[in-house]
N, C-alpha and C positions, 0 to 999 in steps of 0.2 A: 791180284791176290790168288787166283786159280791158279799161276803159272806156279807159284809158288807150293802150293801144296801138291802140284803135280811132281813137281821136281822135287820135294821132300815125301810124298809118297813110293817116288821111284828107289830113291835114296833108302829110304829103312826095307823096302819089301827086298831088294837084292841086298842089301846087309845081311837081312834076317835069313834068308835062303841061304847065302854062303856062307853065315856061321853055322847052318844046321846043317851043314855038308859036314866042315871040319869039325866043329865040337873041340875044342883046343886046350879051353880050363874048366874046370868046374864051376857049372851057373849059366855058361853059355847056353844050355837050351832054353831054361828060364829066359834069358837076355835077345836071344833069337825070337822066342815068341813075342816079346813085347815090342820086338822091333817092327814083326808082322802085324801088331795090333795097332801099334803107330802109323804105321803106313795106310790099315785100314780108317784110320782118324784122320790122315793128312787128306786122304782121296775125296776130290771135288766131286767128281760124278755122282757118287756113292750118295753125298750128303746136299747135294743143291737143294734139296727140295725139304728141308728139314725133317725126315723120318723119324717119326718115336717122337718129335719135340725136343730133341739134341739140337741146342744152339751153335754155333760157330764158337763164341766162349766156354762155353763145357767144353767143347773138345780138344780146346788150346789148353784149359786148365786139366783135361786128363792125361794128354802128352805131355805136359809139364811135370804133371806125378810122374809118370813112367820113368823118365829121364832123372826124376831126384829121386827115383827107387833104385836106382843103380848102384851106390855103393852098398846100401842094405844088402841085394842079392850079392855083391862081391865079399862080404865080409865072413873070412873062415870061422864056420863053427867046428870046434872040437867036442 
């Protein structure tokens, strides 16, 4: 299970970086930062030892928000 969130760790932190390079549509920095916030929720190291009292299930159900906040941030306002 470690390996897993290290490899989804690695996953969003270089997503998130290299959208805050390019910035390409409107929302991508909004979408960048959550991607860094995910990555900070995927990382084992960070959380082995339960800091704050942040469970292993909080943090799959706040990456799970993040991920179904996505078309919210995508949808043009006029």
């Amino acid at each position: 299970m470690a390996l897993v969130g290290w490899i989804l760790s690695f996953i969003c932190l270089f997503a998130g970086l290299a959208l805050q390079q390019d910035l390409p549509v409107g929302g991508s920095a909004t979408i960048a930062n959550m991607l860094i916030l995910c990555a900070l929720l995927a990382c084992p190291m960070i959380w082995r030892d339960r800091p704050l009292g942040v469970s292993r299930g909080q943090r799959i159900i706040t990456g799970l928000a993040l991920v179904f906040a996505l078309p919210l941030i995508l949808i043009p306002t006029h």
